[in-house]
NUNU-64188 format. One record per residue (C-alpha): chain; residue number from 1; x, y, z. Coordinates in nm, 4 decimals, decimal comma. Example, Ala and Ser with C-alpha at 12.3 -4.5 7.8 and 13.67 -1.06 7.14 Angstrom:
<pts>
PT:c:k:px:py:pz
PT:A:1:1,2300:-0,4500:0,7800
PT:A:2:1,3670:-0,1060:0,7140
</pts>
This chain:
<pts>
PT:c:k:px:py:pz
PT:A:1:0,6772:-5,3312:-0,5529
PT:A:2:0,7007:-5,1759:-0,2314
PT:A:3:0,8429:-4,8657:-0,3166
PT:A:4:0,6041:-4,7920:-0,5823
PT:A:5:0,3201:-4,8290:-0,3712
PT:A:6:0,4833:-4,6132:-0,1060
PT:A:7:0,5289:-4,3928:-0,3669
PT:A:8:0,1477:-4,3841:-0,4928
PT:A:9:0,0669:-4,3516:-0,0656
PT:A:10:0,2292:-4,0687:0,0439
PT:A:11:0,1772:-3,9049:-0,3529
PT:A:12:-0,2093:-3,9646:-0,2864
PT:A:13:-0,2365:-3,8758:0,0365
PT:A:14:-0,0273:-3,5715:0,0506
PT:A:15:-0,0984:-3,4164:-0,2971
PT:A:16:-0,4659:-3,5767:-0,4032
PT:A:17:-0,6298:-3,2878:-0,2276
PT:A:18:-0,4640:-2,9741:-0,3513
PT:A:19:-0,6880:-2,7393:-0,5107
PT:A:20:-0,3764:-2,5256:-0,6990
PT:A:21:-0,2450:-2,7412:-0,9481
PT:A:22:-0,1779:-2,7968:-1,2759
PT:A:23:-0,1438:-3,0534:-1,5867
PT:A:24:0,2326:-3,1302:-1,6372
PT:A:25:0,1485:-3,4347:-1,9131
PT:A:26:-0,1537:-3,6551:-2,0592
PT:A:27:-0,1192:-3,9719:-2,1451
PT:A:28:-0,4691:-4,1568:-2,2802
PT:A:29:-0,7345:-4,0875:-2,0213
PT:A:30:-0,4498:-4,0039:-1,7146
PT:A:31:-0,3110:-3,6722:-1,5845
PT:A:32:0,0338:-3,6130:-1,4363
PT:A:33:-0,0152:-3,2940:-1,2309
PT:A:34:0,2504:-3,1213:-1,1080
PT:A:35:0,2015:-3,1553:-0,7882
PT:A:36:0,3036:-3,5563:-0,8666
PT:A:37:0,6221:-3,4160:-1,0159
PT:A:38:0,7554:-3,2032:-0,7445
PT:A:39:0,6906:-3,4529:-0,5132
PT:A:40:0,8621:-3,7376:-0,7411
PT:A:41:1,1569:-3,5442:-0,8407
PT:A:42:1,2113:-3,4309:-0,4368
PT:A:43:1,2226:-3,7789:-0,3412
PT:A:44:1,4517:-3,8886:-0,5867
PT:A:45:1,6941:-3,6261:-0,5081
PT:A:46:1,7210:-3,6556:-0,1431
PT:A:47:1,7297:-4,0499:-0,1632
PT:A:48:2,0673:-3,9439:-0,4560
PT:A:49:2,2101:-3,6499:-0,2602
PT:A:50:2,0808:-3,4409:-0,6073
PT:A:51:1,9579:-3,0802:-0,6649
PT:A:52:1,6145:-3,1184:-0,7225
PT:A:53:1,6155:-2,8158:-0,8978
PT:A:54:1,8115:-2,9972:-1,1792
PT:A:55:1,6349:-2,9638:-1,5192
PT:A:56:1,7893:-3,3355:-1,6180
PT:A:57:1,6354:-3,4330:-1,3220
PT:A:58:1,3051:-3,3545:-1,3720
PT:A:59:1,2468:-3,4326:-1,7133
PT:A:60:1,3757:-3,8204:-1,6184
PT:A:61:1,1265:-3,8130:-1,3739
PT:A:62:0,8443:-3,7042:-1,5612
PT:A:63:0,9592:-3,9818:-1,8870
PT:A:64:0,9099:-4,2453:-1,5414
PT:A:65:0,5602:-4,1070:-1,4904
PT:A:66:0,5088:-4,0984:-1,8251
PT:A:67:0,6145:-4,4507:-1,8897
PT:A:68:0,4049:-4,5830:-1,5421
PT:A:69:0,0771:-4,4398:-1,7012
PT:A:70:0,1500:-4,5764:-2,0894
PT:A:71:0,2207:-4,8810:-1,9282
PT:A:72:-0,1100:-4,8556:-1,7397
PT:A:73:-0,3160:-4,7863:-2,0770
PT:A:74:-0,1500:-5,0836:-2,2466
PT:A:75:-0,2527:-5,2778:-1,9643
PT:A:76:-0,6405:-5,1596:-1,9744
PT:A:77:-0,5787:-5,2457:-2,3946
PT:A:78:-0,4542:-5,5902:-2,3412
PT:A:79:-0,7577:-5,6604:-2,0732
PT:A:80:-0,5374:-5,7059:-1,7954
PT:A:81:-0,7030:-5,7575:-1,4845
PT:A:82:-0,6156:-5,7262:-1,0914
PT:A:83:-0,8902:-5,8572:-0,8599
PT:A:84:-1,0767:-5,6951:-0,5514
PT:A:85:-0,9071:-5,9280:-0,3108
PT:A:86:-0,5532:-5,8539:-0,4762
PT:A:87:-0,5902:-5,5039:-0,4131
PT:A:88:-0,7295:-5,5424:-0,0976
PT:A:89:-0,4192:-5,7223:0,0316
PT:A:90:-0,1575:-5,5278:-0,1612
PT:A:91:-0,3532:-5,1866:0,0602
PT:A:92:-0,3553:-5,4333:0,4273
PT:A:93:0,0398:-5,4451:0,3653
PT:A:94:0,0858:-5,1207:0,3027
PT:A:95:-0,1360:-4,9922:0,5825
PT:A:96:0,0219:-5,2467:0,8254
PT:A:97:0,3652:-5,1328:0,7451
PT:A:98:0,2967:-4,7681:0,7936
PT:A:99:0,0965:-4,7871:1,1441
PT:A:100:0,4568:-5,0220:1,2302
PT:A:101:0,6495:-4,7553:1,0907
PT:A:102:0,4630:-4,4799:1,2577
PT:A:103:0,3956:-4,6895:1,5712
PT:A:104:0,0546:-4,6557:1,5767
PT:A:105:-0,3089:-4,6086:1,3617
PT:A:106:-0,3638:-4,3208:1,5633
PT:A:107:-0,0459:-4,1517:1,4368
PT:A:108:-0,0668:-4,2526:1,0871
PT:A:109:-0,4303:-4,1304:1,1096
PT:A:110:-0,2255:-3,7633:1,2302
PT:A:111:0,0126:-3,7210:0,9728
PT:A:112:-0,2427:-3,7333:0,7137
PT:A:113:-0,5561:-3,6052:0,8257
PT:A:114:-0,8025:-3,8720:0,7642
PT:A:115:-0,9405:-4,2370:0,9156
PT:A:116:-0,7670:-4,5349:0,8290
PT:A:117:-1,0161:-4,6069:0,5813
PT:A:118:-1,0655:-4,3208:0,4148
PT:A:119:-0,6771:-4,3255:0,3617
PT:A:120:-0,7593:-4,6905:0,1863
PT:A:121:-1,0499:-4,5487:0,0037
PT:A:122:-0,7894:-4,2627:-0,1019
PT:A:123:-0,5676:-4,4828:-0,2468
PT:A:124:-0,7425:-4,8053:-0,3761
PT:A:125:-0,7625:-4,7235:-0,7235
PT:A:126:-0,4265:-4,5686:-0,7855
PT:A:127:-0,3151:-4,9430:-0,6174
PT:A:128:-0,5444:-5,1066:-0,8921
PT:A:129:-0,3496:-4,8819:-1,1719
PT:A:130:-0,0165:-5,0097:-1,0410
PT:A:131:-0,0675:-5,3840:-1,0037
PT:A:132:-0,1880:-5,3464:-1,3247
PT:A:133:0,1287:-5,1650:-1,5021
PT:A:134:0,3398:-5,4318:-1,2964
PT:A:135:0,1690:-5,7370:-1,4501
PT:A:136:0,1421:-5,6162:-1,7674
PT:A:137:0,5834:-5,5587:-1,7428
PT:A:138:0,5896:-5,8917:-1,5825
PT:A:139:0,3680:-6,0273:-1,8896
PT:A:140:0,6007:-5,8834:-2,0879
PT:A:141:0,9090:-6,0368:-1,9357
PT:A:142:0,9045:-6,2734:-1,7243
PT:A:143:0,9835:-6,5290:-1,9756
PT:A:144:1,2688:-6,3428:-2,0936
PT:A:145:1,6015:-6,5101:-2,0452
PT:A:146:1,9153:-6,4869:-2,1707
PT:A:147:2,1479:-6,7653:-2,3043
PT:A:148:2,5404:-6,8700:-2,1998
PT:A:149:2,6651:-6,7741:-2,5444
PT:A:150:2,4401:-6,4032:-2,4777
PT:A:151:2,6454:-6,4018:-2,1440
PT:A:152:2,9728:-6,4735:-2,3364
PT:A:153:2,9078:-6,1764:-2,5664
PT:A:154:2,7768:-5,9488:-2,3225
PT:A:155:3,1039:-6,0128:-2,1083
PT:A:156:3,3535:-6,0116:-2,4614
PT:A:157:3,1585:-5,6413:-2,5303
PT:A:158:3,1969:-5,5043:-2,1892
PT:A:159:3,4431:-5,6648:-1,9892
PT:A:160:3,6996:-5,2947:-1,9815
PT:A:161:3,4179:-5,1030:-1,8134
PT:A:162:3,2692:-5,3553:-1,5433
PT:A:163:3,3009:-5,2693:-1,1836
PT:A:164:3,6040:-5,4409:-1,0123
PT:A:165:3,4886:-5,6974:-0,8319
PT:A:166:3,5145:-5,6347:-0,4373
PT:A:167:3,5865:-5,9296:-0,1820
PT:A:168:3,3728:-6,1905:-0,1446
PT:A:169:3,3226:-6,4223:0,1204
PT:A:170:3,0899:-6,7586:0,0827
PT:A:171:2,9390:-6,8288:0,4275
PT:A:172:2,7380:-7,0913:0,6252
PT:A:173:2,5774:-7,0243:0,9697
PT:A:174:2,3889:-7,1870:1,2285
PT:A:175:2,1337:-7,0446:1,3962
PT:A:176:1,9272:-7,0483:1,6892
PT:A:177:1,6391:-6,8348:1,7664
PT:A:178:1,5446:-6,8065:2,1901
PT:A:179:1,2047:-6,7459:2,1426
PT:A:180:1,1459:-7,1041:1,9660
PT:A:181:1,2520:-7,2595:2,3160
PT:A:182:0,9690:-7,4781:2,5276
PT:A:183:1,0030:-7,2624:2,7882
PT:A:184:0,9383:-6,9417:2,6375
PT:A:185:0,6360:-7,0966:2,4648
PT:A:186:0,4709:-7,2498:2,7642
PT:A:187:0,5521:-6,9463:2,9825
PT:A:188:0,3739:-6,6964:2,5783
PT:A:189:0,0700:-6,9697:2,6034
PT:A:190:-0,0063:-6,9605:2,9715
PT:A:191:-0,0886:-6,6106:2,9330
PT:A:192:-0,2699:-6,6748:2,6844
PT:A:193:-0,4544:-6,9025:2,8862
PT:A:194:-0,5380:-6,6995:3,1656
PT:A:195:-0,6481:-6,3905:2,9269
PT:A:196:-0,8765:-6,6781:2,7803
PT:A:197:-1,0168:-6,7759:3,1557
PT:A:198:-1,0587:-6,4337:3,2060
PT:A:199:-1,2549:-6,3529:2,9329
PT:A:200:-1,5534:-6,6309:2,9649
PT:A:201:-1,6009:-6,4919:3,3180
PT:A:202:-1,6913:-6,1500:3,1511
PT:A:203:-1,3417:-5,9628:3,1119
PT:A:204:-1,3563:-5,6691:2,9159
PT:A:205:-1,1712:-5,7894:2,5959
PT:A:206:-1,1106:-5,4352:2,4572
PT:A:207:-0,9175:-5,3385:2,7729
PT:A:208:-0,7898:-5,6783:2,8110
PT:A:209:-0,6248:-5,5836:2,4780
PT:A:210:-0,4668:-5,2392:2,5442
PT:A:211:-0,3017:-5,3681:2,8181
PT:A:212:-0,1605:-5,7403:2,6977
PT:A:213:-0,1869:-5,7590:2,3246
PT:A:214:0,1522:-5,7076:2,1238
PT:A:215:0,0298:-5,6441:1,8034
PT:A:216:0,0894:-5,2833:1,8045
PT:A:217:-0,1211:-5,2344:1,4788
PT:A:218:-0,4627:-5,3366:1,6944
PT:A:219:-0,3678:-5,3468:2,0029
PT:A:220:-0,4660:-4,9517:2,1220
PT:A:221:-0,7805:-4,9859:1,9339
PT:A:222:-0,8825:-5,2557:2,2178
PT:A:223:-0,7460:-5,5677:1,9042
PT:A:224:-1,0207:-5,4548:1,6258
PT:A:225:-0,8973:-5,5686:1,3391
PT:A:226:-1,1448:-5,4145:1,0962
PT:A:227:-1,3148:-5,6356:0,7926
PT:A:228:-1,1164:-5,8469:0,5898
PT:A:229:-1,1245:-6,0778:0,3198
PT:A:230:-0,9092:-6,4136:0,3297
PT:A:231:-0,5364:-6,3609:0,2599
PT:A:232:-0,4350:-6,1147:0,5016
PT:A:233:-0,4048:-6,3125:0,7744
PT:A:234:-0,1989:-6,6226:0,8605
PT:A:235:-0,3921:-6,9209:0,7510
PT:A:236:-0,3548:-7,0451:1,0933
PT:A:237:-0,5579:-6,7339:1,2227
PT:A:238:-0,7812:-6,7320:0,9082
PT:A:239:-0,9170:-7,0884:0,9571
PT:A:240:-1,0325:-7,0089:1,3222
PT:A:241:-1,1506:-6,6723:1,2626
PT:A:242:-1,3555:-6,7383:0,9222
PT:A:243:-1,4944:-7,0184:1,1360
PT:A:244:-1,6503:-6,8460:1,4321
PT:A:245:-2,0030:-6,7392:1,4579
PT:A:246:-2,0631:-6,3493:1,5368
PT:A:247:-1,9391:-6,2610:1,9459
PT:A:248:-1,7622:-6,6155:1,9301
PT:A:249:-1,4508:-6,6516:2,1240
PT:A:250:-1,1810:-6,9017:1,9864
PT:A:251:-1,0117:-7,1071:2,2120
PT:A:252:-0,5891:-7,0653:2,1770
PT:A:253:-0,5050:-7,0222:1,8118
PT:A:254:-0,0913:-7,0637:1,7672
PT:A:255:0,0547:-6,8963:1,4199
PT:A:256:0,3875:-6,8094:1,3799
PT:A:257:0,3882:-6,4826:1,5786
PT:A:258:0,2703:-6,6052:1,8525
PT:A:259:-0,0768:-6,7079:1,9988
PT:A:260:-0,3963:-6,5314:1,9843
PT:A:261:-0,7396:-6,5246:2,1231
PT:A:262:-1,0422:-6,4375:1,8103
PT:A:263:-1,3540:-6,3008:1,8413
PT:A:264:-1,5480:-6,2770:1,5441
PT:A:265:-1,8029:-5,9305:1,5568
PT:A:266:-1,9514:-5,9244:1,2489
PT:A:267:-1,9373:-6,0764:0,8874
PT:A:268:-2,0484:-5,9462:0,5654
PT:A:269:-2,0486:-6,1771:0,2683
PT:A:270:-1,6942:-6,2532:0,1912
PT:A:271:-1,5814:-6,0143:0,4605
PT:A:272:-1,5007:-6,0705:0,8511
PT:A:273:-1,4845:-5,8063:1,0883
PT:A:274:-1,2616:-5,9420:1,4200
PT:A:275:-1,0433:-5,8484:1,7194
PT:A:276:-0,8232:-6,0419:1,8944
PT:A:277:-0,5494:-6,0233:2,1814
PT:A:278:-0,1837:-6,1681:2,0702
PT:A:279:0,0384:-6,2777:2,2549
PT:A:280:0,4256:-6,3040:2,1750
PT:A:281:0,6781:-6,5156:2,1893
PT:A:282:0,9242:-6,3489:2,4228
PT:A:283:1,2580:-6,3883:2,4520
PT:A:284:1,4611:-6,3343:2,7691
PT:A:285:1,8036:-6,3885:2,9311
PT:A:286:1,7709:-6,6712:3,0197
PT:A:287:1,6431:-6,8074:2,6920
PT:A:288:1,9325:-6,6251:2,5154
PT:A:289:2,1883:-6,7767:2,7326
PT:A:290:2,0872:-7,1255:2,7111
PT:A:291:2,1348:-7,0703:2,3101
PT:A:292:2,4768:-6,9013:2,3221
PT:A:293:2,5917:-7,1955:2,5431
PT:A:294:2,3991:-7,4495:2,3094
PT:A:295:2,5844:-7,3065:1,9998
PT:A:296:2,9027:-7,3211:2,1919
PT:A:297:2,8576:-7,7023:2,2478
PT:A:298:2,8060:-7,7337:1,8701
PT:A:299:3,0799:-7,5616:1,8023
PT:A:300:3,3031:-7,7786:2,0072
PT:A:301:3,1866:-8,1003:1,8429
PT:A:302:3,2648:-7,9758:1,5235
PT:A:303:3,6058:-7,8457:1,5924
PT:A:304:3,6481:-8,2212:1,7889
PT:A:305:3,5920:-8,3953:1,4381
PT:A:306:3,2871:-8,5356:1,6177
PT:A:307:3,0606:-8,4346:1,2962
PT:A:308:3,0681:-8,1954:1,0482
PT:A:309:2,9190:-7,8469:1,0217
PT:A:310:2,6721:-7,8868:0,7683
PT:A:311:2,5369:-8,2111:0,9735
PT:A:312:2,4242:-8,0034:1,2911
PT:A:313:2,2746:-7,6979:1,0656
PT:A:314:2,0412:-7,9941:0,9142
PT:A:315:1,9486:-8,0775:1,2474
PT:A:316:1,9200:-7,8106:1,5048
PT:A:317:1,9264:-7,4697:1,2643
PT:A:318:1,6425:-7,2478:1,3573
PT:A:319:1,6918:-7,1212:0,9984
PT:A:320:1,4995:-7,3862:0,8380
PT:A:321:1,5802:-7,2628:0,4598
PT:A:322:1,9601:-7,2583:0,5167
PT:A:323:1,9558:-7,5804:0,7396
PT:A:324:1,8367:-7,7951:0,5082
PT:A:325:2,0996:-7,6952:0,2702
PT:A:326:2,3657:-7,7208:0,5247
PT:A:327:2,3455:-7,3863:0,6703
PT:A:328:2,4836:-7,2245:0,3621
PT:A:329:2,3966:-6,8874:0,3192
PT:A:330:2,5773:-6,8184:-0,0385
PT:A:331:2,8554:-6,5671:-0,1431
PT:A:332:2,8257:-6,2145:-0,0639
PT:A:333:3,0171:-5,8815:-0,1178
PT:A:334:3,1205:-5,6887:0,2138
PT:A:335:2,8744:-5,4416:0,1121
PT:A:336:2,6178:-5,6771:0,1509
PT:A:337:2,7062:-5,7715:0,5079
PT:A:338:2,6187:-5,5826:0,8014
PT:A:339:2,8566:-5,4531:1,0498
PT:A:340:2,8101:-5,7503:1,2855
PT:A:341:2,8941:-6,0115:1,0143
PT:A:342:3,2033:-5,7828:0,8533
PT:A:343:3,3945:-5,7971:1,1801
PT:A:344:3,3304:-6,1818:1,2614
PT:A:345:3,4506:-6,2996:0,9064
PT:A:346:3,7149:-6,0581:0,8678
PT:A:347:3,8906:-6,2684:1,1879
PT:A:348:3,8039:-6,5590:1,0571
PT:A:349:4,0723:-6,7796:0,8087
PT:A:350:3,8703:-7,0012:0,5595
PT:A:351:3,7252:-7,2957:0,7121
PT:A:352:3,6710:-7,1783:1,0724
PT:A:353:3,3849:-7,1291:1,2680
PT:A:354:3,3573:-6,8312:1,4747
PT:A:355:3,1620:-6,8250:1,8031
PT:A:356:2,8232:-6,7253:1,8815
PT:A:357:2,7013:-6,3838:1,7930
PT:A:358:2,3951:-6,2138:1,8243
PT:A:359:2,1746:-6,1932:1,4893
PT:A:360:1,9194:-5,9306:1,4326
PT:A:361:1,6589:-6,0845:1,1840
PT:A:362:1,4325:-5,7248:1,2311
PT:A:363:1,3827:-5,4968:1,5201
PT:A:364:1,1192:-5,7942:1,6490
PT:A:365:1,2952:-6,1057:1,5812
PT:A:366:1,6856:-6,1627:1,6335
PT:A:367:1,8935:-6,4895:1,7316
PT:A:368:2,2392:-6,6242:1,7480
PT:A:369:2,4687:-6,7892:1,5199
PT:A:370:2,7874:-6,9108:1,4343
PT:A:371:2,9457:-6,8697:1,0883
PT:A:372:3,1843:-7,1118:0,8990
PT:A:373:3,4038:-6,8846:0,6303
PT:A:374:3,3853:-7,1398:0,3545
PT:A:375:3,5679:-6,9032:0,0909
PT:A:376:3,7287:-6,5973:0,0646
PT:A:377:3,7695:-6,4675:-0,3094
PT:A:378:3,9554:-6,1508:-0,3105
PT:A:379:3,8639:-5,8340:-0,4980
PT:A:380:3,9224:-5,9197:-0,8640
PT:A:381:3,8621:-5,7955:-1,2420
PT:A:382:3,5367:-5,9349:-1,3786
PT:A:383:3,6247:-6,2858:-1,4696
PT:A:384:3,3589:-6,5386:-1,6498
PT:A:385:3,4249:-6,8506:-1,4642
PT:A:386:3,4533:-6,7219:-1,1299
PT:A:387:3,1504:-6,4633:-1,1860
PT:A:388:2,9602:-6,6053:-1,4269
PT:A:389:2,6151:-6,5732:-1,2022
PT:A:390:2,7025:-6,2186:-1,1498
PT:A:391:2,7847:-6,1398:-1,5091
PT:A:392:2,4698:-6,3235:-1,6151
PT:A:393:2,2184:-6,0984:-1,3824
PT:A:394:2,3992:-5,8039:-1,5535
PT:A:395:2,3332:-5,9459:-1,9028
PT:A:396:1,9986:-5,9239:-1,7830
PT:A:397:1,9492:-5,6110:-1,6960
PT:A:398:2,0995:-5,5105:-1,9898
PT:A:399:1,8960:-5,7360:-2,2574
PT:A:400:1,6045:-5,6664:-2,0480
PT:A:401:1,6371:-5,2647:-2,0562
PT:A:402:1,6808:-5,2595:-2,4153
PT:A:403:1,4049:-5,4822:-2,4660
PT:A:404:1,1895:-5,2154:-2,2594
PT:A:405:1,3115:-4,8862:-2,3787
PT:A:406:1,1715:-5,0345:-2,8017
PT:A:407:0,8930:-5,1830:-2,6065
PT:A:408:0,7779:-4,8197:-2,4645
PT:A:409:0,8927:-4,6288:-2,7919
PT:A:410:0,6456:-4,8819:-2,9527
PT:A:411:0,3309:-4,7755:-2,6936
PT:A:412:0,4113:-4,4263:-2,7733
PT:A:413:0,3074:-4,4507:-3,1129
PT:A:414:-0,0059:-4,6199:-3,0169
PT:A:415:-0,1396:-4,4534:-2,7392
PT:A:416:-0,1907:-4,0900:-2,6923
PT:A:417:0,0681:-3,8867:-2,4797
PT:A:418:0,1568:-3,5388:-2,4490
PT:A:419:0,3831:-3,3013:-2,2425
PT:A:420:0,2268:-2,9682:-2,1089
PT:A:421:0,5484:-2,7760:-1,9324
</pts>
């Protein structure tokens, strides 16, 4: 999903005002310019290492576009639906991630030569067209399975010309994060605290947030927020902030970034307009050393027989979707491991445990772990019992592809298309 609407963002944006143009294909009541092409086909070529002068190329490019705009019109014909607040979301991502990306709203503002919200203006109703194509594929298949003996025919059929299997290693971890400490947290709330003092004796909260908020998406534009509908937002920060009266301050509103301080400017029916000063959980060394050394410990009781591994990630993981499992992580292929990971489980013999290692989640958030090797299954033909999961996802794809490439041919006859190159 995300690359299609990053797709439809910097399309829109870059190429929606050109003046020389032309049509490259129609289909129904939609225009492929070619503009859209170029940009499309240049993309796709530096992202493959391909010539993007390639004829192939293009024309598989324009059968996408093609395909994205049927599916579009079959969507309009079959009354799908996306509503206001879907859209509305889907566009507060996608802004969000770009002002992240570009560090700031002032720099994304830059690059393409118009306000924030002319930019979502821009490209709200090309984000309407592509929910729409997606749920009317999801419609479509999201029911679609395929059965054991499908699998079993899929693999007798194909079997000589699957990939080779590479290593794989099945892995548990557990993991601690330093910033969920009750030291960091009283030290991230205290500041909170005395921005909150500060501002009922008259602070400026604009400046106040320049200088101590650390969300970087608000936090130069004094923590305005702009107007929102419900869903953007944590619920956590939604349930004060849809709660305040206009100029209200909230008191000390925890979610799981950090803690904030709301004030409510204006509201419009459905719609709030807020700012607000956040402040962080932060990390520092001596948080991170006290989980190294608390890790260590755990490691030690394990290798003493004093309980087993999967007991302690139950009970003191940070990664609360592994731990409850055990700390088990599943079965991956090197390629699938980062650096880090590759060198601390190539050392490791199954069943050990190395020691701690630093873990980073995203360039905001990292931790430390240790890792049990649980299995090591070494490269390998393409063999039914051992890859059956594997073999299945292919089986898939495949059923699923064919499924789609009669499902389009059938659109085509029903809905007007045409090529104009």
């Amino acid at each position: 999903m995300r690359y299609i609407l990053v797709v439809i963002f910097l399309s829109t944006v870059l190429f929606g005002q050109q003046t020389a143009d032309r049509i490259v294909a129609v289909v129904d009541n939609e225009i492929i310019l070619k503009s859209e092409l170029d940009f499309r086909v240049n993309m796709e070529a530096a992202q493959k290492n391909l010539d993007p002068a390639n004829e192939l190329l293009q024309q598989q490019i324009l059968n996408q576009l093609i395909e994205e705009k049927l599916l579009y019109a079959q969507a309009e014909l079959d009354s799908i639906t996306v509503k206001d607040e879907q859209v509305t979301e889907v566009l507060e991502n996608q802004i969000n991630y770009f002002i992240q990306q570009y560090g700031s709203k002032e720099r994304l503002e830059q690059l393409y030569g118009m306000p924030v919200e002319k930019i979502k203006r821009t490209l709200r109703e090309d984000t309407r067209k592509s929910l729409m194509a997606q749920m009317m594929q999801q419609k479509k298949f999201s029911e679609m399975q395929v059965t054991r003996k499908e699998v079993i025919e899929f693999y007798d059929q194909f079997k000589d010309s699957l990939s080779i299997v590479p290593d794989k290693y099945q892995l548990s971890h557990i993991f601690q994060n330093p910033q969920t400490g009750d030291r960091i947290k009283r030290k991230a709330k205290d500041l909170a605290v005395k921005l909150l003092d500060s501002l009922k004796k008259g602070g400026d909260f604009a400046e106040l947030a320049k200088k101590f908020s650390d969300d970087p998406g608000s936090a130069s534009q004094g923590g305005d927020l702009g107007f929102v509908k419900r869903g953007v937002f944590y619920p956590e920060f939604e349930s004060v902030a849809f709660s305040l009266a206009p100029n209200q301050l909230s008191g000390i509103v925890e979610s799981p970034v950090g803690y904030h301080i709301i004030q409510l400017l204006e509201r419009r029916g459905e719609a709030i307009h807020s700012r607000h000063i956040l402040v962080k959980l932060k990390s520092d060394d001596e948080a991170d050393l006290k989980a190294i050394e608390f890790l260590t410990e755990i490691r030690d009781s394990i290798m003493k027989g004093n309980n087993a591994f999967d007991y302690y990630a139950k009970k003191y993981s940070d990664d609360k979707e592994t731990g409850k499992f055990g700390g088990d992580l599943g079965t991956f292929e090197v390629s699938q491991l980062d650096k880090t990971l590759t060198d601390v489980i190539y050392k490791l013999k199954e069943g050990e445990i190395s020691f701690p290692k630093r873990l980073e989640i995203d360039r905001n958030i990292y931790g430390y772990h240790i890792v049990k090797l649980i299995k090591r299954i070494p490269e390998h033909k393409p063999d039914l019992d051992i890859d059956y999961n594997d073999i299945k996802r292919i089986a898939e794809y495949y059923k699923r592809q064919k499924l789609y490439t009669k499902w389009i041919e059938e659109i085509k006859e029903k809905i007007y298309w045409e090529i104009r190159i």
